[in-house]
MARTORKE-334194 format. One line per field, with one value per residue (C-alpha): residue in three letters; residue number from 1; x, y negated, z negated. Coordinates in steps of 0.1 Angstrom, whole numbers, plus 5000, padded with zeros to 4 digits. Each point is the difference from the previous one (the first is absolute). Layout:
residuo	(ala;...)
num	(NUM;...)
east	(X;...)
north	(Y;...)
up	(Z;...)
//
This chain:
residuo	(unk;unk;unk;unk;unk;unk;unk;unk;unk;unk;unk;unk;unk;unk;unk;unk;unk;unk;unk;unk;unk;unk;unk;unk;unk;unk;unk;unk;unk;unk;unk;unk;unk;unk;unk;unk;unk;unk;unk;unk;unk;unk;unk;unk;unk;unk;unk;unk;unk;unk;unk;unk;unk;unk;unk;unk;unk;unk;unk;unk;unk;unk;unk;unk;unk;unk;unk;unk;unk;unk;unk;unk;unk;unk;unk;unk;unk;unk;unk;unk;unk;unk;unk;unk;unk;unk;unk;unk;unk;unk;unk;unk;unk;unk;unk;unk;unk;unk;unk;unk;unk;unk;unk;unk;unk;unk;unk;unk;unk;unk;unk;unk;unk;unk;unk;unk;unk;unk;unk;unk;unk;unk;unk;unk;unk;unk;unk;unk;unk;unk;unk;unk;unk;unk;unk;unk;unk;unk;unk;unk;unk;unk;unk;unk;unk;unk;unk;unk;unk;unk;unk;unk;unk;unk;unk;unk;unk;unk;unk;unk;unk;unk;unk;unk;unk;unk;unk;unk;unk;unk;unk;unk;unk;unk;unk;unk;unk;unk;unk;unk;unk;unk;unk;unk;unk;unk;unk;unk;unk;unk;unk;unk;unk;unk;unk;unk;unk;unk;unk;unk;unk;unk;unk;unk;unk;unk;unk;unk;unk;unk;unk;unk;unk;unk;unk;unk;unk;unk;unk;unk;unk;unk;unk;unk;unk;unk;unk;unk;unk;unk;unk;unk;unk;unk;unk;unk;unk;unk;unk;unk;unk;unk;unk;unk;unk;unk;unk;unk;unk;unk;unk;unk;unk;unk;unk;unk;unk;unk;unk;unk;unk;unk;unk;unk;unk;unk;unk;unk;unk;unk;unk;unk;unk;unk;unk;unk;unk;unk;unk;unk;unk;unk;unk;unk;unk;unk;unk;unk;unk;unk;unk;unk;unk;unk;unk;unk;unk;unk;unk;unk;unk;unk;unk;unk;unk;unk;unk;unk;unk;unk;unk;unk;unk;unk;unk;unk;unk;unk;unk;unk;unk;unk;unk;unk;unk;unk;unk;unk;unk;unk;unk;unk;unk;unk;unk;unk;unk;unk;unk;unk;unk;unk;unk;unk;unk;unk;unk;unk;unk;unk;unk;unk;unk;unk;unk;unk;unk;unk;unk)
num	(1;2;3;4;5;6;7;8;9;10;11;12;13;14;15;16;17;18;19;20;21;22;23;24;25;26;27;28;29;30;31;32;33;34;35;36;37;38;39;40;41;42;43;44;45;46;47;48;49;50;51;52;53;54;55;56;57;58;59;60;61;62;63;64;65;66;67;68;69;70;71;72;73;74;75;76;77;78;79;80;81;82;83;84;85;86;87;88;89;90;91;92;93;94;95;96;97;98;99;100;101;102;103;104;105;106;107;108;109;110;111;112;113;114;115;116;117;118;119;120;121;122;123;124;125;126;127;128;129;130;131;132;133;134;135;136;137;138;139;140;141;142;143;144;145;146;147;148;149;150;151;152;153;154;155;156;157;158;159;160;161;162;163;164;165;166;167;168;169;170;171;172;173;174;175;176;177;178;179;180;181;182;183;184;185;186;187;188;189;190;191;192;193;194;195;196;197;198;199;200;201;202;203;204;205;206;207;208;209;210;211;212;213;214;215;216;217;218;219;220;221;222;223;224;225;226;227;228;229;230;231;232;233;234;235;236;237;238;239;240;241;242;243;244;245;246;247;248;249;250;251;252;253;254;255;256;257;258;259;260;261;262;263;264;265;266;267;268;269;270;271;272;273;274;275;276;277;278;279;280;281;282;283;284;285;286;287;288;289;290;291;292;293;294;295;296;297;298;299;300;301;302;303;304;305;306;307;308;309;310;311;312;313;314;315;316;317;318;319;320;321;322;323;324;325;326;327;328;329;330;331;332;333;334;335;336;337;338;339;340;341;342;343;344;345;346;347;348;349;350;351;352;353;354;355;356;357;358;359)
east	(5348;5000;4973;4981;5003;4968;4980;5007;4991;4971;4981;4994;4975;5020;4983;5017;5007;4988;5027;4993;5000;5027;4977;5014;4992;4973;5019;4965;4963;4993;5045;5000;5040;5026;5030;5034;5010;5040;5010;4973;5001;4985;5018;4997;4982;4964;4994;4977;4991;5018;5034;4995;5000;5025;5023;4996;5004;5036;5012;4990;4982;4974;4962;4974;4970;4973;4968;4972;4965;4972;5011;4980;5007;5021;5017;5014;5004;5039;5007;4986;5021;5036;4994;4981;4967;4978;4968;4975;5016;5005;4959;4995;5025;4982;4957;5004;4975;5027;4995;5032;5020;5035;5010;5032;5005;5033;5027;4981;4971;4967;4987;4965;4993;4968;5010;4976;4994;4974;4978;4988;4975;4974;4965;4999;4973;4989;5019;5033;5034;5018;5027;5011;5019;5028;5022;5038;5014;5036;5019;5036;5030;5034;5011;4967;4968;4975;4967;4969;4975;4968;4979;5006;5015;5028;5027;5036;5020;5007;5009;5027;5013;5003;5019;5021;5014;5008;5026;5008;4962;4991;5036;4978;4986;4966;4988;5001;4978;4977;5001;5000;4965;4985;5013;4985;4965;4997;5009;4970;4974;5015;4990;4964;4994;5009;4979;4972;5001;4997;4971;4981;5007;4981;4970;5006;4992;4973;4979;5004;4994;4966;4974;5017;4988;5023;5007;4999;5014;5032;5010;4989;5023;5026;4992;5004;5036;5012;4988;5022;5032;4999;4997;5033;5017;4991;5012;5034;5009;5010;5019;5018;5003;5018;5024;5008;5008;5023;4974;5026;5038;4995;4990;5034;5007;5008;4967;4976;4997;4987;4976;4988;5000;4976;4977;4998;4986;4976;4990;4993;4979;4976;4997;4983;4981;4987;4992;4987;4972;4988;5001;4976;4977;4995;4992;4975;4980;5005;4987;4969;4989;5004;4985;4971;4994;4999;4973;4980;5005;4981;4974;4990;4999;4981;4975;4999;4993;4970;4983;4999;4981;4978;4986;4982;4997;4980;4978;4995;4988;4973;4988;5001;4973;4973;4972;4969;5009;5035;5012;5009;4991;4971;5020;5017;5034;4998;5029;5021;5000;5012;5025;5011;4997;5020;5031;5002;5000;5030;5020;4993;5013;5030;5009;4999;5021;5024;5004;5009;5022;4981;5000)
north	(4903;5017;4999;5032;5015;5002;5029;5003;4976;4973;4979;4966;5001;5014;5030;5041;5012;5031;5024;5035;5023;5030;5019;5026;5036;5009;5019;5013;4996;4972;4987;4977;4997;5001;4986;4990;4963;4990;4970;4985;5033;5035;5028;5030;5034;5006;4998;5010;4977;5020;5001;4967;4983;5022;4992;4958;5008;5022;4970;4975;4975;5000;5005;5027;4990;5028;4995;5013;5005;5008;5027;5019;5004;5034;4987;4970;5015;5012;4966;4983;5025;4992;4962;4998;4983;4991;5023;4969;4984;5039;5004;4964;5006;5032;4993;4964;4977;4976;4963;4979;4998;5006;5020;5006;5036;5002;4999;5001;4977;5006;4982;5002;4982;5005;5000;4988;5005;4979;5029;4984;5017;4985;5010;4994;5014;4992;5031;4991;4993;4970;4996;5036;5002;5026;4998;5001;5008;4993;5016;4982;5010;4992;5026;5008;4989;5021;4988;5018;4991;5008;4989;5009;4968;4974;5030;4988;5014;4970;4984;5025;4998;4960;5007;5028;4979;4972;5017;4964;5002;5039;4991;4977;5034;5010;4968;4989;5030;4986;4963;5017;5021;4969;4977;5024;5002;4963;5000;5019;4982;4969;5018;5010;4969;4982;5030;4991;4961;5009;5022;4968;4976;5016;5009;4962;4985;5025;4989;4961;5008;4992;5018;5033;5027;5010;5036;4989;5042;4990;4973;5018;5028;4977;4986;5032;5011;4964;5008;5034;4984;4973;5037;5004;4966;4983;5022;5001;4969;5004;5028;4980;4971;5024;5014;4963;4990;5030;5023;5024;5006;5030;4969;4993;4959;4998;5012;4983;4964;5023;5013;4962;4996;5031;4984;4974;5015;5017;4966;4991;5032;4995;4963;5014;5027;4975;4974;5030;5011;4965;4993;5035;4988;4965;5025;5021;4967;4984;5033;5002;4965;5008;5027;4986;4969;5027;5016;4966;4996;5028;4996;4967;5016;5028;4973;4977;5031;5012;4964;4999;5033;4994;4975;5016;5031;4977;4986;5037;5007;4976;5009;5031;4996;5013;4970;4990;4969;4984;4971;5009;5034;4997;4976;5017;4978;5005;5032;4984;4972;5016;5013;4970;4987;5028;4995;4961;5011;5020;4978;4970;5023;5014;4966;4987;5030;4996;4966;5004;5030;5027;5018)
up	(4891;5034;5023;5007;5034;5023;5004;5037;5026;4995;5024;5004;4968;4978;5001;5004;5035;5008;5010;5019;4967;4997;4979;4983;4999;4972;4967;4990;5013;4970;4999;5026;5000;4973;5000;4982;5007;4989;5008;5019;5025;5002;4991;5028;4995;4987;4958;4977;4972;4976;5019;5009;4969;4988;5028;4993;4966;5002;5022;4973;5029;5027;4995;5014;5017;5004;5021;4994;5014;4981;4977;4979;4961;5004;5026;4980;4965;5015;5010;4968;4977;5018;4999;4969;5012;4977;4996;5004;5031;5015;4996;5015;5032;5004;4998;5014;4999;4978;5003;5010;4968;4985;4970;4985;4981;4982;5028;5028;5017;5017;5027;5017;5033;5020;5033;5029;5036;5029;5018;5033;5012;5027;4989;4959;4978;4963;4992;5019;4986;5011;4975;4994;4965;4986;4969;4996;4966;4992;4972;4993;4982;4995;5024;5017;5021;5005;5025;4998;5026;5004;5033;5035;5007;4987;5008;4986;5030;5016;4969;4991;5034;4998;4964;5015;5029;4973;4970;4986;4994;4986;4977;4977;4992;4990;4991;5039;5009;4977;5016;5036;4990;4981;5034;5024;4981;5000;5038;5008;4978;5022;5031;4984;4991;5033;5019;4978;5004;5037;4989;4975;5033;5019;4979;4990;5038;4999;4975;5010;5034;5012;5009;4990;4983;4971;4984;4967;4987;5022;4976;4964;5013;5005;4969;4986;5017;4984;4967;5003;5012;4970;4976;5015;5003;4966;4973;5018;4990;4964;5008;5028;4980;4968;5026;5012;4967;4987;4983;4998;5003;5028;5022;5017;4994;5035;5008;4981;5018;5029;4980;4996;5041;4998;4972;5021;5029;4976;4985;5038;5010;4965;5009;5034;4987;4977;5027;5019;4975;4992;5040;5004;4969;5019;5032;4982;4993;5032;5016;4976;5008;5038;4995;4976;5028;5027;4979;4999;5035;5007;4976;5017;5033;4986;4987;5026;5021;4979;4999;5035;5008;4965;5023;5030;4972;4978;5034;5009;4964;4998;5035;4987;4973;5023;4986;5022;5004;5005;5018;5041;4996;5025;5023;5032;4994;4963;5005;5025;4975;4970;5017;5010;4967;4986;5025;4992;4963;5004;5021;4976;4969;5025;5005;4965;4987;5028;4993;4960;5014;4983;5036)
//
């Protein structure tokens, strides 16, 4: 079996250079790019879909790949009618909201990928996003792939480009685009991921540190971006794992033990988010016992506090009772001595409350 080609230039992890993108001129304000692939390389001139699929299909080889961007139902009905898309994955690519899964209709399959981006932003509210998420729906025939994106991120330009400048690659046909989009998508949950351990390290040293007082919002919003990224991790897997194993015959054989590198690297990013939500729980209770023994703290120096002016308040209240006849109250000394009296009493309860480290 021969090897499959690259998808451009990696570095030393394996993972997809990034390339400076040719990106093509727009067909439409929703078609990305359209174009006719024949032998691994793009055939000149601008198409629509219609001519384009009727040009690949008059040579008897190539594919199409249409890009799209958020269309809107009217916009895709066209498209749908010249491939033959089914009505249920044509609704689904056009309202969103899918979760991961694949879906085969007839002769052609249906991919949804949520797709995922970090937001670093310096001053983070309850509100605030951190992991922003998009969705990428693939639609895959014999002669076809269609992408429908949705999201102002996860753009496929530089993708294309990376395909485009490798012909061996693009000649496996459409079943490669579909490896490239599942390949990139997994790239960038690698980067959230890595941007987010950064993120749990340091909210980590934080809450062990001590004497340091710990925003405990900053880690149930984190909390909260990881529970979103695992919504678009885990239910990839099964469909990763089908195309691994030849779900269908659309999936070139040459392709399909890349599909298993790219399972694998999804195996490795829902072993971290896993490790990343049990890691945050473990934070949320070290931070409310911190935060509980903080509140004792206070409470015994609030106390300790309170006992020691009770005292010269409770001396003061019983010379305050205004009787005839009361001990000292007829002696010249008798106020210098309560005074007196009053001050050691303080000092002795200072000391004893300092010394069991309630003050």
């Amino acid at each position: 079996m021969p090897n499959l080609p690259s998808l451009g230039l990696r570095n030393r992890n394996g993972r997809a250079a990034q390339p400076i993108a040719r990106k093509p001129a727009p067909v439409s304000a929703y078609v990305v790019d359209c174009a006719v692939y024949v032998d691994g390389h793009r055939l000149d001139g601008t198409w629509n879909h219609a001519d384009a699929i009727e040009e690949v299909r008059r040579r008897g080889t190539g594919f199409v790949w249409i890009g799209l961007h958020e269309p809107t139902e009217e916009q895709i009905n066209g498209i749908a009618e010249t491939f033959g898309l089914h009505e249920l994955a044509v609704e689904d690519a056009v309202h969103a909201h899918q979760r991961p899964k694949l879906e085969r209709y007839d002769n052609t399959l249906f991919m949804v990928l949520k797709t995922v981006r970090y937001a670093d932003t310096a001053h983070r509210t309850a509100t605030s996003e951190i992991v922003d998420t998009g969705e990428l729906m693939v639609f895959l025939g014999r002669d076809f792939v269609i992408t429908v994106r949705h999201g102002k991120h996860a753009e496929l330009g530089d993708l294309r480009c990376r395909l485009e400048d490798d012909p061996e690659q693009l000649a496996l046909g459409p079943s490669a685009v579909l490896h490239g989009v599942a390949d990139t998508v997994v790239d960038n949950y690698l980067d959230v991921t890595e941007a987010i351990q950064d993120d749990i390290d340091e909210i980590e040293a934080e809450v062990f540190e001590p004497r340091t007082k710990i925003d405990a919002e900053q880690i149930y919003l984190m909390k909260r971006e990881v529970m979103e990224l695992r919504r678009a991790v885990q239910p990839l897997s099964k469909p990763m794992q089908r195309l691994a194993e030849g779900y269908t015959p659309m999936i070139a054989e040459d392709v399909r033990s890349y599909f298993r590198n790219v399972e694998d690297h999804l195996a490795r990013v829902s072993e971290m988010v896993g490790a990343f939500d049990e890691l945050l729980t473990t934070l949320v209770d070290a931070t409310l016992a911190k935060i509980t023994l903080q509140q004792n703290t206070d409470m015994r120096k609030i106390s300790a506090w309170v006992a020691i002016i009770s005292t010269p308040t409770m001396i003061a209240g019983i010379y305050g009772m205004n009787f005839d006849f009361m001990p000292e109250t007829g002696w010249k000394f008798g106020y210098p001595m309560v005074m007196v009296v009053m001050l050691i009493a303080c000092m002795v309860l200072f000391k004893i409350f300092r010394k069991n480290k309630w003050l």
